[in-house]
N, C-alpha and C positions, 0 to 999 in steps of 0.2 A: 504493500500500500504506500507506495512510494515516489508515486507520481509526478507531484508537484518538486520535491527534491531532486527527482533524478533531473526536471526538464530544468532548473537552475544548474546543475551538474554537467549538463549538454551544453546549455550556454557558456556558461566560464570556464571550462573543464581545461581550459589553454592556459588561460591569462590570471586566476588566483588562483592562491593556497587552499590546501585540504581545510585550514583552518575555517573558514565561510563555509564550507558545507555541517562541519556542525551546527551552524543555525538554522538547519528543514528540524522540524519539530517530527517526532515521531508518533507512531498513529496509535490512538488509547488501546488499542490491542495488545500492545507493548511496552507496556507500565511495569509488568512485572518483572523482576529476575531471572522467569524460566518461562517454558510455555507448553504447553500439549501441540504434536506435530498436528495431529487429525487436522483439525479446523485449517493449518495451510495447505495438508495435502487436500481437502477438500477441493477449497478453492483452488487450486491449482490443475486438479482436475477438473473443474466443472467451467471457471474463467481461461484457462490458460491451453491445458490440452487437449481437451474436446473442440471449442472453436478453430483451436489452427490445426487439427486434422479436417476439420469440416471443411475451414477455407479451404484448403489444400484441395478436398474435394471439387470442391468448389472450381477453385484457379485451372485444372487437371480439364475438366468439364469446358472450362470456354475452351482450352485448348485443342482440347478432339472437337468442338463445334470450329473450331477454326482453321484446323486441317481440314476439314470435310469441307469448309467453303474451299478452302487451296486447293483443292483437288476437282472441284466441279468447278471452280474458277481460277485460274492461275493468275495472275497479275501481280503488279508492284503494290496496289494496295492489299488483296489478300495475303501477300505474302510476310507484307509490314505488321498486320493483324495476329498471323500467328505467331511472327517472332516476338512481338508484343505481349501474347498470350504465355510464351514460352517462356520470358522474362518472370512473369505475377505466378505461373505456376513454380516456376526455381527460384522465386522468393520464401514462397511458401511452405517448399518442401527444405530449404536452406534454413528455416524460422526453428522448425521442429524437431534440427539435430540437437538442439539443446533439451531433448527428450527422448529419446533415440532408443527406446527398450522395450520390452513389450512385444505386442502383435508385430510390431515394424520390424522388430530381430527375428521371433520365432514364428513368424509366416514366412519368409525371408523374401519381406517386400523392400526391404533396403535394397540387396541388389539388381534386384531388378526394374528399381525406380532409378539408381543411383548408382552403378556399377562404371569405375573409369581406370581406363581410357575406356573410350567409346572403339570398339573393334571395326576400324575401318577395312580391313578385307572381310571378314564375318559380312558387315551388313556390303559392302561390295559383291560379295560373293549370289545373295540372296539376290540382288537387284538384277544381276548380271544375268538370272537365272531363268526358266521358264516356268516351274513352279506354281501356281495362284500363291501369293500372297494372301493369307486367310487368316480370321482368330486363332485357327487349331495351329495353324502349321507356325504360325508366329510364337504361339505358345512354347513350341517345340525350340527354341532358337537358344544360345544362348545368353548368360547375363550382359554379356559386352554386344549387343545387336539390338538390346531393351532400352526401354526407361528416357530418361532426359537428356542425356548425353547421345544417345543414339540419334536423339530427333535434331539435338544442336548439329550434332554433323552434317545433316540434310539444309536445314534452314538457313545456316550462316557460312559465312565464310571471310575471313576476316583478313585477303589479300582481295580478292577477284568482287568483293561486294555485293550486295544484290545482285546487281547487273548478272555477274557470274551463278547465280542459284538461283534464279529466273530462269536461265538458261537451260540450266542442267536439270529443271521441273520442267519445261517446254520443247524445246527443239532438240536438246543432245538424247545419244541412244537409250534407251531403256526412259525416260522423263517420267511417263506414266507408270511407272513398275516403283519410281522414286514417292510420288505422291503417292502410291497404293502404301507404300512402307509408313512415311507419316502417317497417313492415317489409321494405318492397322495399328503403331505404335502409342499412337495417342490413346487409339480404346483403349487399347491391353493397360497404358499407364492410371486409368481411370477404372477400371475393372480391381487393380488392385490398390487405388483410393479408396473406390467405395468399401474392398474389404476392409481394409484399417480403418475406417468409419464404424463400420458394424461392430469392427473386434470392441472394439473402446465401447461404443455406445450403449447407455443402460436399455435401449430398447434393443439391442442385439445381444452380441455374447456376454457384454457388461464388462470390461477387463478393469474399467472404471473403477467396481467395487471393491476389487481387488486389491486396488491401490489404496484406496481411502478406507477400507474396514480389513483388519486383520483376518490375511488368507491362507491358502496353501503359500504362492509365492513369497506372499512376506508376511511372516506369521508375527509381526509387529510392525507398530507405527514408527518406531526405529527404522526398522530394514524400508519401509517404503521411503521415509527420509534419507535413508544410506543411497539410495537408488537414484533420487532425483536428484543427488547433488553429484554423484558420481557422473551422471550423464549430462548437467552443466557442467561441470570441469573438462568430463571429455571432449565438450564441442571448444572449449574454452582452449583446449590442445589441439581441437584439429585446426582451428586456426593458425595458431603459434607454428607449429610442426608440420603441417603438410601444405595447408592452401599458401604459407609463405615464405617458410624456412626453405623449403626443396625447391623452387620454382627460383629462388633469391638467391640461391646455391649455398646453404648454410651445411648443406650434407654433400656436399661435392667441390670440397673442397675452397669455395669463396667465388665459385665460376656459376655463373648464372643460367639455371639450368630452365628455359623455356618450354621442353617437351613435359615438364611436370606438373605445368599450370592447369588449374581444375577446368576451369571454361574457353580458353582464348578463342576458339572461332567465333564465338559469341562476344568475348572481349567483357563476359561478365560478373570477371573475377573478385573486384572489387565487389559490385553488388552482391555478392555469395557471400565473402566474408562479412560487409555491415546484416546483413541477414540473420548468419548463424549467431554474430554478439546482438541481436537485437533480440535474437531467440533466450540468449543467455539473459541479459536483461529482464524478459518476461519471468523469466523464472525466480529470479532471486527478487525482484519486485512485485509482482504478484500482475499485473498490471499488462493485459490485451487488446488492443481494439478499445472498444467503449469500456470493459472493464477493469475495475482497480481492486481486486482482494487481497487477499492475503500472501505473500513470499517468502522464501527466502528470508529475506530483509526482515521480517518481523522478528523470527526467531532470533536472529544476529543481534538486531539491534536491545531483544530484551537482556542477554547477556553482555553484550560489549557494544555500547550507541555509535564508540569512535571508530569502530572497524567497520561497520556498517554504514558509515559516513564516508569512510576512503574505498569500501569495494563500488559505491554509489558513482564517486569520483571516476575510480579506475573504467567505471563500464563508459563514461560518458567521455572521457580519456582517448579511450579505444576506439569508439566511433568516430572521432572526430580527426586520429592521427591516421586511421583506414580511409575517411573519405577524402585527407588531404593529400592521397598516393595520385600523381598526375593518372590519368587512364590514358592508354590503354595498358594495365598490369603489364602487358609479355614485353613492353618498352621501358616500362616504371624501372624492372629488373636491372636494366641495364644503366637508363639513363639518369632515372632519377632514384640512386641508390640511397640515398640522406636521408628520401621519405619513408621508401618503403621498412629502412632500417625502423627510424621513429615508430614507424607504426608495427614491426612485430617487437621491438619494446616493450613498447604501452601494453600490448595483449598478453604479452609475459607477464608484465606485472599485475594483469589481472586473472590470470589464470594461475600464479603464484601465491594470488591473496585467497583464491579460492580453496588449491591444494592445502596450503599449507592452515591459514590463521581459519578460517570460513570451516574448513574440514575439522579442526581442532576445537571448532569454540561448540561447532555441533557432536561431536564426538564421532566424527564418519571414519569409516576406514576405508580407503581409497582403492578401486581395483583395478582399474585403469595404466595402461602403460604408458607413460610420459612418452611424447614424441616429438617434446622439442629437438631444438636444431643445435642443443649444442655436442 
């Protein structure tokens, strides 16, 4: 419930000290010394990760409506529509790694939403092919020919521009076998929306309850606590560790490694990372869309106000030294090394405040592999 503190925390998050954010008042929920998890895990699932599985549904939806116009209509405006569409849906699905357990793991709709690199002989191979492209037979493919990354490979291209994937949907061989794969790509990634929809939702399998009333999984309001911070901190690392450190060559010696970048034909690396910390954000503030419950943040701040004041900092820190990376990312690499450094900094030290002070004041034990870049 941390709203109005965080949006001061965005604002100055450059230009003063941690000292000024001690002045956001904390929310009466958080008066006392200790707290009972339930009531954040509630809210947390009811505000924070039901709705952004929903959007996601949601975002996924315009997407296949948007292929299916590309396909029955080719053009530079349909095609501006789905790559548009394919933006809001890899927002959405980038919002939710900071939740990342669950149906999403053990349905194993991660990789097949989310599976990289995108296998360009795999879906070359299909395209190349005679085959119908069909639900079943796409079914059968595998994870690297799926998901969101499979369809950026079609949609973008981030030497030849539209111009060139206009083309390659129109006049070059196979064009229509390319639009058949979008679009078959798009259901299948919306087929296994709506499942991760279902799984969670109290009106389908409920995995909701699970989380918020002591279950098999987590046979305490501890261990669902342990879980949701464990998978903020993990997204709080994939930042740190893979969407910058490997692509920035922090694991390859100091050489800037371009083939490791999560999005470049889309050029939507940047937007991935503000995504995934904004997903973190949600979490430790409680705070979605039009809603503002309970986080994170509550618990923190009943034990320690002042660490809960600087992890508040660090999240608005982080946004702000991410969005200040020149774009396009696979250039930033190289030319604008100052910023991109600044900004996996910042994200260290907020995935540092999590590991280490955030984990410690709630008693988490950490399961997670560090993958930083050092």
């Amino acid at each position: 419930m941390r709203t109005l503190c965080y949006s001061l925390a965005v604002a100055l998050a450059v230009t003063v000290s941690a000292g000024v954010f001690g002045a956001c008042s904390s929310s009466p929920a958080s008066s006392s010394s200790s707290m009972d998890a339930k009531p954040v895990l509630v809210d947390l699932t009811n505000n924070v990760i039901l709705p952004s599985y929903r959007a996601l549904d949601t975002q996924v939806d315009a997407l296949r409506a948007a292929a299916a116009e590309l396909q029955a209509s080719p053009s530079d405006a349909s095609l501006s529509k789905a790559q548009a569409a394919w933006r809001a849906a890899r927002k959405a699905w980038e919002q939710a790694e900071a939740f990342r357990f669950g149906p999403v793991e053990s349905n194993r709709i991660t990789p097949a939403m989310n599976y990289w690199p995108a296998g360009a002989d795999a879906i070359g191979k299909v395209i190349a092919g005679t085959d119908p492209i069909t639900a079943e037979s796409f079914e059968a493919l595998g994870a690297n020919a799926k998901g969101s990354l499979a369809v950026e490979y079609l949609l973008f291209d981030n030497q030849g521009g539209n111009a060139a994937v206009l083309t390659s949907l129109t006049t070059a061989p196979n064009a229509d076998r390319r639009l058949t794969y979008v679009k078959v790509a798009t259901e299948n990634m919306k087929k296994r929306t709506a499942e991760l929809v279902s799984a969670w939702d109290p009106a389908g399998q409920n995995f909701a309850k699970e989380l918020t009333d002591a279950g098999d999984l987590f046979p305490t309001s501890k261990a669902a606590l342990d879980q949701i911070v464990n998978s903020a901190t993990f997204a709080a690392d994939l930042v740190t560790g893979t969407k910058i450190a490997k692509p920035y060559g922090l694991k390859t010696g100091g050489v800037p490694a371009p083939d490791q970048e999560e999005t470049p034909r889309s050029d939507n690396s940047i937007a991935d990372m503000l995504a995934t910390v904004d997903g973190v954000r949600s979490v430790y503030t409680g705070a979605y869309g039009s809603a503002d419950g309970m986080g994170l943040s509550d618990l923190v701040r009943a034990k320690n106000p002042a660490l809960d004041d600087r992890v508040i900092a660090d999240l608005a820190d982080a946004e702000a030294k991410i969005g200040a990376i020149p774009a396009p990312f696979r250039t930033a690499i190289t030319d604008h090394r100052e910023a991109v450094e600044a900004a996996y900094q910042s994200i260290r030290t907020l995935k540092n405040s999590l590991t280490t002070e955030v984990a410690g004041t709630l008693g988490t034990t950490l399961k997670f592999n560090d993958n930083d870049g050092d």
